[in-house]
N, C-alpha and C positions, 0 to 999 in steps of 0.2 A: 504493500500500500504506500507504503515511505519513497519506494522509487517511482512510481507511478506520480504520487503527486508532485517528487523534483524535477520528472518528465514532461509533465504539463502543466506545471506552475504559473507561466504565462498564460495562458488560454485560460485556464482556471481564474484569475484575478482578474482578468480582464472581462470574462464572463460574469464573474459579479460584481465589479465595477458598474457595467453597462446594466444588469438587472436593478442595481440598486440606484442608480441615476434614473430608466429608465422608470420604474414604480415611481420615484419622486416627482419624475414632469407628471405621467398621470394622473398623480393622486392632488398638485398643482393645478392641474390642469380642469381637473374636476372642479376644484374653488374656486378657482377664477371662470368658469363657464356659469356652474348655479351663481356666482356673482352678479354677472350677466343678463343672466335669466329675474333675476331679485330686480335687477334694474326695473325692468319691462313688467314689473308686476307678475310674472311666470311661475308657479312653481319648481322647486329644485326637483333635479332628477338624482334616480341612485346611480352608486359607481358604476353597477355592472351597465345599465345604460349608457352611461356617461363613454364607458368603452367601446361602443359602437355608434359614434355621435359622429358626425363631420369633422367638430372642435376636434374631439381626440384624435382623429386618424390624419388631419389634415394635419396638427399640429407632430404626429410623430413621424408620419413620412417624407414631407418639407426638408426633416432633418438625414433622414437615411437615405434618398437619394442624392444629396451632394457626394457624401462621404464614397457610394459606390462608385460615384461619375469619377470621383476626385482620384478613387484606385484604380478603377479602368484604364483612365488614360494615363497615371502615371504608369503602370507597367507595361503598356503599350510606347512610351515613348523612349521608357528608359532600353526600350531594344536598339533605336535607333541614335537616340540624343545621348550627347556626353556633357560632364561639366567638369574641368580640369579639377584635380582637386579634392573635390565631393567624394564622399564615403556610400554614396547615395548613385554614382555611376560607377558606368565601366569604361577603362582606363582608354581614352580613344589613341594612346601610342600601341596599344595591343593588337595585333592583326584579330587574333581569336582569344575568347577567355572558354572559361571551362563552361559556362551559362551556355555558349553557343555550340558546343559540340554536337554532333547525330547521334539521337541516341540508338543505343547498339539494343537489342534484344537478348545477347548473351550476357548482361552484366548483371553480376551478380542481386537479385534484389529487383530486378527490372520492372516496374506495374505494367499491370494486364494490356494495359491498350500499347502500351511498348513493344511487351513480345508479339500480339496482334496486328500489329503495322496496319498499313492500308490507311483508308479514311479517317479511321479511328483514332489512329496515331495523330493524323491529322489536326483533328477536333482537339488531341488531349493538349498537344503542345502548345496548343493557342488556349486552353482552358483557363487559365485562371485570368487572363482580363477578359472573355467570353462570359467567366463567370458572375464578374464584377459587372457588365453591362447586360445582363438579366435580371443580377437584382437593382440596377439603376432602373430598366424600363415598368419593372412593377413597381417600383416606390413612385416611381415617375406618375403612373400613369392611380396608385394607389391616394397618392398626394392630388391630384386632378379629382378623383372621385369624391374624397373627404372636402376639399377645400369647396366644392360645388354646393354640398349638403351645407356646410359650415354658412357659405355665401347666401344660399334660401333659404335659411333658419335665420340669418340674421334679417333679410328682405321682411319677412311675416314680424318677426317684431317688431319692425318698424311703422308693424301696418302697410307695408305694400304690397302688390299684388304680384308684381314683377321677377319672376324668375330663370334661371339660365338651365342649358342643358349643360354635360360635362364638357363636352366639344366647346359653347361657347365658352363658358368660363377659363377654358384655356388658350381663349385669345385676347383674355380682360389683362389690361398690366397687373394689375392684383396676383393675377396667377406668376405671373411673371416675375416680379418684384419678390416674391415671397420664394421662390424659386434662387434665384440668382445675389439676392442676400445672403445665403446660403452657400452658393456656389466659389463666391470670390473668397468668403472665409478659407473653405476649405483647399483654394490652391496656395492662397498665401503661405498657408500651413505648412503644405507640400515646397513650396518656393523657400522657406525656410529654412528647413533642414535640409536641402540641396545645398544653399548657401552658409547655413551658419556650421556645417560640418565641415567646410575647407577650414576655416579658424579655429574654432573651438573642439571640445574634448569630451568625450566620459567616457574613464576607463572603466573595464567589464565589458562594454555593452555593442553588440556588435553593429549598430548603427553610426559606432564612430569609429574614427580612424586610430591605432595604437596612441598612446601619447607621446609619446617620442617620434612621431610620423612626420614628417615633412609636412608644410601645406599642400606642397604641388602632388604630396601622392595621393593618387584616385582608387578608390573603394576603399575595401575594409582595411 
């Protein structure tokens, strides 16, 4: 049990990081909606309601599609782009790094779509920003659906009659704006640590460069 959890100690932490941030916007998000709702004279709703509301869904997928879009394309670019330096690319004096080799089928350990070759192989090598941009297009499009509900729930208490389908509300700036608020956080982030990892340090950790590393040397 003891190596298991020094094995996945990461994933582990970070999976409750994210649970336990993620209960707190909900359970936030709940007060501030029946807040809302108290405005307008409305009765409050319960939480488990509250979890299938527009407010709630628009307000957590808003957040989880930047984050995929933002890993999509960084792993998509870092195949092609370099940054002298960064801990974060690959070394562009390098003809080939070990990242780009073919992968073989007799190596030892090899996953199934490897020894498989063909299309499969295909799909797998390109999978993980494949992966990232599946779950961008359902946040994407799950963010569209909450934010629409969210937009004719607020229309009716305003007392208007007026409301959108999900198609239009994704060509209102609203959608937009709520969208890409979002978005420039999350490359700045990325922009970042490309950057602030030619200068700076943490040792351990394998997103930075040794400490004794030159600036000019690129990756880990």
């Amino acid at each position: 049990m003891k190596k298991k959890l020094r094995d996945n100690g990461l994933s582990l932490i970070l999976l409750l990081i994210t649970l336990l941030t993620l209960g707190g916007n909900l359970w936030m998000g709940w007060h501030d909606f029946n807040g809302e709702l108290n405005d307008y004279g409305r009765i409050p709703i319960t939480f488990a309601e509250y979890l299938t509301s527009g407010h709630c869904i628009e307000s957590v997928f808003e957040n989880w599609e930047s984050e995929f879009l933002q890993m999509g394309l960084y792993v998509l670019f870092t195949v092609f782009l370099y940054q002298k330096g960064s801990s974060e690319s690959k070394d562009p004096d390098k003809e080939e790094e070990e990242v780009d080799r073919e992968p073989s089928p007799s190596r030892p350990g090899a996953p199934w779509p490897v020894r498989r070759g063909g299309w499969v192989l295909k799909i797998y090598q390109n999978s993980l920003s494949l992966g990232f941009f599946l779950l961008f297009i359902i946040s994407f499009f799950l963010h569209a659906l909450g934010g629409t509900s969210q937009y004719n729930t607020e229309q009716l208490l305003k007392g208007k009659s007026e409301t959108l389908t999900m198609w239009q509300f994704m060509g209102t700036s609203e959608f937009w704006f709520q969208s890409l608020q979002n978005w420039q956080s999350e490359f700045l982030s990325v922009l970042s640590i490309v950057v602030l990892s030619i200068f700076l340090r943490q040792k351990g950790s394998p997103e930075s460069k040794p400490v004794d590393a030159p600036d000019s040397q690129t990756g880990e």
